[in-house]
N, CA, C and O atoms as a MOPAC input file, in Angstrom:
PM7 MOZYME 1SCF
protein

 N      0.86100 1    -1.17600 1     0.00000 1
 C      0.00000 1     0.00000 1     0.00000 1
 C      0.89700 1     1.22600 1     0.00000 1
 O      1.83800 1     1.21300 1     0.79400 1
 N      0.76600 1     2.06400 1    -0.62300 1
 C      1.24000 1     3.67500 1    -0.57300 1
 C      1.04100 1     4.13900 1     0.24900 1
 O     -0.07500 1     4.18000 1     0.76700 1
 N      2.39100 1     4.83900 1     0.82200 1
 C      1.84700 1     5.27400 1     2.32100 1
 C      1.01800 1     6.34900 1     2.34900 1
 O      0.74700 1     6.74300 1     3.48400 1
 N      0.38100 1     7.13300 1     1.15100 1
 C     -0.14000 1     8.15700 1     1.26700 1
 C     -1.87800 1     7.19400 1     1.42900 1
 O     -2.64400 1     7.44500 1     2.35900 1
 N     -2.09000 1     6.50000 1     0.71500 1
 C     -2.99600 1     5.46300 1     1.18000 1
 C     -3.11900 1     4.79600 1     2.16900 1
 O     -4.27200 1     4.54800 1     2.52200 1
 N     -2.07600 1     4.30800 1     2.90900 1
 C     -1.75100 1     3.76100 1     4.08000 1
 C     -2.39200 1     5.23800 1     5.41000 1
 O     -3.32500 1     5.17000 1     6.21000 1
 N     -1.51300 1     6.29600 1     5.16500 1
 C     -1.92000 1     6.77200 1     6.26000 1
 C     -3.39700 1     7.29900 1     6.30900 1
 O     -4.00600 1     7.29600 1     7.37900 1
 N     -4.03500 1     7.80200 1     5.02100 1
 C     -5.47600 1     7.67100 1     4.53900 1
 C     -6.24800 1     6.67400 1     5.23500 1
 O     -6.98700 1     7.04600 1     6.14700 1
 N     -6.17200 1     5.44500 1     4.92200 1
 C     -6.91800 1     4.61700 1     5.55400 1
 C     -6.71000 1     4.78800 1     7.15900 1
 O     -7.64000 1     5.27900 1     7.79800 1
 N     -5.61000 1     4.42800 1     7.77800 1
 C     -5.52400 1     4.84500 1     9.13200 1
 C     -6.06300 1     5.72000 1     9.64300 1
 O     -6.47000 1     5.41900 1    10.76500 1
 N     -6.38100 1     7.24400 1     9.17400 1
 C     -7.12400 1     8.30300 1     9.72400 1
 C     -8.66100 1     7.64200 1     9.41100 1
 O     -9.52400 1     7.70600 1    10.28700 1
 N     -8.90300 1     7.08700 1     8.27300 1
 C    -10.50100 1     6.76200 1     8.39100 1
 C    -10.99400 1     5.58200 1     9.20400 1
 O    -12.18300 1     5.34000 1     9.40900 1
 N     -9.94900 1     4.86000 1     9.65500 1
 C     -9.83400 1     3.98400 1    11.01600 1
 C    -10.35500 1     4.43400 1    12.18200 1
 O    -11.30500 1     3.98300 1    12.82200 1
 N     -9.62500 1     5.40100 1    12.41400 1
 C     -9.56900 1     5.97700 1    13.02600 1
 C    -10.98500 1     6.95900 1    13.63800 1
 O    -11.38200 1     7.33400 1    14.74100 1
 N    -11.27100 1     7.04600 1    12.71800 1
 C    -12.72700 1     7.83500 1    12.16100 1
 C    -14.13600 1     7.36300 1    13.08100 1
 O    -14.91300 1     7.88100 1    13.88300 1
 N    -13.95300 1     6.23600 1    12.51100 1
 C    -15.06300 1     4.87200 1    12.47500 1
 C    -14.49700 1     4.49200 1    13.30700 1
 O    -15.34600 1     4.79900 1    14.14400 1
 N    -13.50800 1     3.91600 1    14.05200 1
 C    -13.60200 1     3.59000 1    15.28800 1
 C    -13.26500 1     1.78200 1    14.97500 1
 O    -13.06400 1     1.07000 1    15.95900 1
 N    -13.23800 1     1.30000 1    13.87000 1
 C    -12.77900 1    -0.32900 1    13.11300 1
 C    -11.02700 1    -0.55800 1    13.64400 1
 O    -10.05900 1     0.10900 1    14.00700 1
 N    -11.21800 1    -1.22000 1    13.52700 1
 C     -9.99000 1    -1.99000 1    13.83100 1
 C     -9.87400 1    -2.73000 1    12.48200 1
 O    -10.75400 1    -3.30900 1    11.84500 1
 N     -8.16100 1    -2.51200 1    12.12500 1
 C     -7.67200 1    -2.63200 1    10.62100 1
 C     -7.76400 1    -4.37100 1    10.45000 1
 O     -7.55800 1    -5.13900 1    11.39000 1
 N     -8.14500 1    -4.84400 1     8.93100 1
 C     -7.77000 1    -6.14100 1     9.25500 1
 C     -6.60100 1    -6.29800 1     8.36700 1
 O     -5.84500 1    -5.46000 1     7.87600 1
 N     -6.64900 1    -7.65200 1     8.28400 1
 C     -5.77800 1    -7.99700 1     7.35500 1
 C     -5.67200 1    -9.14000 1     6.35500 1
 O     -5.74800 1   -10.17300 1     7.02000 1
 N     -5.52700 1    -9.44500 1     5.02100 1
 C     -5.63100 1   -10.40800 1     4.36200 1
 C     -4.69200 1   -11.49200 1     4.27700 1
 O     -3.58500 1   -11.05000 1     3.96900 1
 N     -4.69800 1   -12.45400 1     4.39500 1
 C     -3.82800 1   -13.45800 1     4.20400 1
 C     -4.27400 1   -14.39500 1     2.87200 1
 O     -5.38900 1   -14.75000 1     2.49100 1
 N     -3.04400 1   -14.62000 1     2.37700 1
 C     -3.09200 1   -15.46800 1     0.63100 1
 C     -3.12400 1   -16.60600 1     0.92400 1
 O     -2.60800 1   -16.88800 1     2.00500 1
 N     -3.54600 1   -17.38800 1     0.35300 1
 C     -3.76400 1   -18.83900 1     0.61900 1
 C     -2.96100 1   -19.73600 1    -1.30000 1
 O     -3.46900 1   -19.79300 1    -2.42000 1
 N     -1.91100 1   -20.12500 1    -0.88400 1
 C     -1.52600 1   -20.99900 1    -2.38100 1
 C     -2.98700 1   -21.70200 1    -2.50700 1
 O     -3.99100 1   -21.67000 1    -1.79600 1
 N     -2.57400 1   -22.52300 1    -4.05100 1
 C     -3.70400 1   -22.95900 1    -4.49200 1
 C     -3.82500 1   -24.41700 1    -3.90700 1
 O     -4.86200 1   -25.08000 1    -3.90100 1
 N     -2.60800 1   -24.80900 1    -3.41800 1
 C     -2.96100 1   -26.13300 1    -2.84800 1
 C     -3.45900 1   -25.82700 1    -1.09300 1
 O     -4.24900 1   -26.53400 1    -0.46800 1
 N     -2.88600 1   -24.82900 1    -0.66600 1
 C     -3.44100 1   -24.60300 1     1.09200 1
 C     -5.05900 1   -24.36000 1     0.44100 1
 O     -5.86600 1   -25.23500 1     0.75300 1
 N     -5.48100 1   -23.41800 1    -0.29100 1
 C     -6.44600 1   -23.13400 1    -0.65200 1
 C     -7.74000 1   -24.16300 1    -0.48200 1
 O     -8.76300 1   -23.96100 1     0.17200 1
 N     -7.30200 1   -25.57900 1    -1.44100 1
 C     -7.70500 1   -26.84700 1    -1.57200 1
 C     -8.04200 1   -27.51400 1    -0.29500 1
 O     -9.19200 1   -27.86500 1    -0.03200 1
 N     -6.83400 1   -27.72200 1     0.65400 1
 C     -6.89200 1   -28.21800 1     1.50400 1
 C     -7.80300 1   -27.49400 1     2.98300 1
 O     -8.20600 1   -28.06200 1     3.99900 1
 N     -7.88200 1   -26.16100 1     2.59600 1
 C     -9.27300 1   -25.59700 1     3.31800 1
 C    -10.34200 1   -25.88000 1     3.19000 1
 O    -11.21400 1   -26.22500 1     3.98700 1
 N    -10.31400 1   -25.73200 1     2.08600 1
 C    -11.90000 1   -26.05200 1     1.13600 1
 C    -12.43100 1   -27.26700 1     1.66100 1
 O    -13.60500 1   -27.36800 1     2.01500 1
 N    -11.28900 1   -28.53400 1     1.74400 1
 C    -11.61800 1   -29.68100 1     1.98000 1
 C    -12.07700 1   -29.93800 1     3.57800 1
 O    -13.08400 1   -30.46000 1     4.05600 1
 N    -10.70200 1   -29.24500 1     4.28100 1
 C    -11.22700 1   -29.59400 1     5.51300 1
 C    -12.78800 1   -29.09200 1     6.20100 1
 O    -13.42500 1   -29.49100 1     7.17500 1
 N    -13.01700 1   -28.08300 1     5.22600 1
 C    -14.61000 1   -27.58500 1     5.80000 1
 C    -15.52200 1   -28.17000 1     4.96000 1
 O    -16.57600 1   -28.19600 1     5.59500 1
 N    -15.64000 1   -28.51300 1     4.19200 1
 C    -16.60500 1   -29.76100 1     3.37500 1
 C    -16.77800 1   -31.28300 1     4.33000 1
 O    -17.81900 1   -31.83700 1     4.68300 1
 N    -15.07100 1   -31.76100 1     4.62200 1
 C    -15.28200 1   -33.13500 1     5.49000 1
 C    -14.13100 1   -32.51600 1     6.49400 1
 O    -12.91900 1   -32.58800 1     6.29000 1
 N    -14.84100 1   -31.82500 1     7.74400 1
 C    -13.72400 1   -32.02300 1     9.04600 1
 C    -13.21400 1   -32.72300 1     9.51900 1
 O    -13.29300 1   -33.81300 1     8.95300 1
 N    -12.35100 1   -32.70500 1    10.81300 1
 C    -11.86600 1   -34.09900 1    10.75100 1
 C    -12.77900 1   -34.44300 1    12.26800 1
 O    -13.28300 1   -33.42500 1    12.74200 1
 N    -13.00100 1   -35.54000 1    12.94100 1
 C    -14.18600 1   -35.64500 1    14.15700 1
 C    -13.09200 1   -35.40200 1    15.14100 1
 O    -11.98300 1   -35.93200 1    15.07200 1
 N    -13.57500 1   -34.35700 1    16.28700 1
 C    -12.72300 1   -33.99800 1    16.94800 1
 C    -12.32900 1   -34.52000 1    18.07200 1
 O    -13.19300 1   -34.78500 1    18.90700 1
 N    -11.21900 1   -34.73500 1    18.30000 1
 C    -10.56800 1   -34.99600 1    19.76000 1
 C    -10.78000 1   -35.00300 1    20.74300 1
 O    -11.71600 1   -34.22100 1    20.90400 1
 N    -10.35200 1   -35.63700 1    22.09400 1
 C    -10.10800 1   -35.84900 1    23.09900 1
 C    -10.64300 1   -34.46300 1    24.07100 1
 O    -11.50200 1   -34.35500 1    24.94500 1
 N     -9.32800 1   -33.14300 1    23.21500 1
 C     -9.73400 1   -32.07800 1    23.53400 1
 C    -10.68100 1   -30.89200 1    23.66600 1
 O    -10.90700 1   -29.95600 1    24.43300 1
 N    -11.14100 1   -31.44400 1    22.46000 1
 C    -12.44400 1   -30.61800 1    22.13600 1
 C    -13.61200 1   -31.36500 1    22.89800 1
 O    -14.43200 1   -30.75500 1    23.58400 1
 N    -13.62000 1   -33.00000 1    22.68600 1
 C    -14.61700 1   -33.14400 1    23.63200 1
 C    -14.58900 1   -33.14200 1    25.25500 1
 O    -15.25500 1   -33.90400 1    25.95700 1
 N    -13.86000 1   -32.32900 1    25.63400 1
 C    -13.49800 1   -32.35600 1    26.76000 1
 C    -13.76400 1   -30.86100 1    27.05100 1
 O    -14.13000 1   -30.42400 1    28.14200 1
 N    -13.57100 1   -30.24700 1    26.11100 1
 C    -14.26300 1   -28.49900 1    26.56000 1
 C    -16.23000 1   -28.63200 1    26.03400 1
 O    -17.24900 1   -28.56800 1    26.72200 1
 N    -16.12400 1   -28.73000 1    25.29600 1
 C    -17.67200 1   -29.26900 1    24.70600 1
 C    -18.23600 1   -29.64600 1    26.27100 1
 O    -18.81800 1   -28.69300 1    26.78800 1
 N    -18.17800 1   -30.62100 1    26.93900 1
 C    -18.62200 1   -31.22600 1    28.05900 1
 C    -18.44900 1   -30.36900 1    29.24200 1
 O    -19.12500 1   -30.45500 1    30.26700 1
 N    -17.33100 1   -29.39200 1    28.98900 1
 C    -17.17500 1   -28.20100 1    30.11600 1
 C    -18.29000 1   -27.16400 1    29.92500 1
 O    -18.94500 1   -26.94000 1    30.94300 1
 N    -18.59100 1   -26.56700 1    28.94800 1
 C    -19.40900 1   -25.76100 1    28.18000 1
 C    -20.83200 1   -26.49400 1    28.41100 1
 O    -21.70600 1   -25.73300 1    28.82400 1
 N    -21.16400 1   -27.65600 1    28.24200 1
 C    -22.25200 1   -27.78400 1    28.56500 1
 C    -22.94100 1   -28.10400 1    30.34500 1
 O    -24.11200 1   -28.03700 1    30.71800 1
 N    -21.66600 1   -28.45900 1    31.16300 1
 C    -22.11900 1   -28.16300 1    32.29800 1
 C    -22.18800 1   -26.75300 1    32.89400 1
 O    -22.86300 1   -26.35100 1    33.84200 1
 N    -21.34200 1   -26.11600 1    32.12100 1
 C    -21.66900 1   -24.40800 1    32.84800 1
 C    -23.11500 1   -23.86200 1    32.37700 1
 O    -23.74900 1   -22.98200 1    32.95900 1
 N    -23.52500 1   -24.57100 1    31.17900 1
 C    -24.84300 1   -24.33200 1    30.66900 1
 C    -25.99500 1   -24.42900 1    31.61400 1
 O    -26.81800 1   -23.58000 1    31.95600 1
 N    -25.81400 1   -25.92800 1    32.01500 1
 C    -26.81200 1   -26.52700 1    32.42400 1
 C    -26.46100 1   -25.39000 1    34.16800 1
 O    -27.33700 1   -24.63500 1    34.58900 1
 N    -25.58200 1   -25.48600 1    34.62600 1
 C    -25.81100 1   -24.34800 1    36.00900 1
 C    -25.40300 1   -23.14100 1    36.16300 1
 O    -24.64300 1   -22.70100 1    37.02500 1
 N    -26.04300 1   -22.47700 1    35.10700 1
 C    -25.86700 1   -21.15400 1    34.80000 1
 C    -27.64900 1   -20.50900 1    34.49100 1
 O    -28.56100 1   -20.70100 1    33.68700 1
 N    -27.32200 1   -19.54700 1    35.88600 1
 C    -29.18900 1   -18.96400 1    36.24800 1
 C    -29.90500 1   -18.81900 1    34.76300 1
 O    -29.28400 1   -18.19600 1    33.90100 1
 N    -31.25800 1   -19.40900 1    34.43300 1
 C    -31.78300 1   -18.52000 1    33.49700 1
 C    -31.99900 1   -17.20800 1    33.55100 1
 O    -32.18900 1   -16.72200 1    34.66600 1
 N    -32.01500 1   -16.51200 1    32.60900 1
 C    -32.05300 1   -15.19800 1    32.32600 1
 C    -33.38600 1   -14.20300 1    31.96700 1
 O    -33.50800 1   -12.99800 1    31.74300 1
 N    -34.56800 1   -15.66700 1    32.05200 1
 C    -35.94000 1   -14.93400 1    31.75000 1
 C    -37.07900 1   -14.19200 1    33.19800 1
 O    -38.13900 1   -13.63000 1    32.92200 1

């Protein structure tokens, strides 16, 4: 980016109150292999089902809100 663009955008950041993002490139084979893993994930782990099961007991004793 040109910094005369660069600092442009920053003041209209700034403006609005956004927080800058940023793009990341993906080759055509990482690309693929995204694509894929969100079409067929892989079934998750040990770890995940182990927060999953944390998350659902704070659910279950956590006051309703109505």
């Amino acid at each position: 980016m040109a910094p005369q663009s660069q600092t442009q955008a920053s003041e209209n950041v700034g403006e609005v109150g956004r927080i800058p993002t940023s793009v990341t490139s993906l080759s055509k084979a990482d690309w693929s292999l995204f694509l894929s893993l969100l079409d067929n994930p892989p079934p998750p782990n040990a770890s995940l089902k182990k927060a999953f099961a944390r998350r659902k007991q704070r659910l279950k004793s956590k006051p309703s809100a109505e």
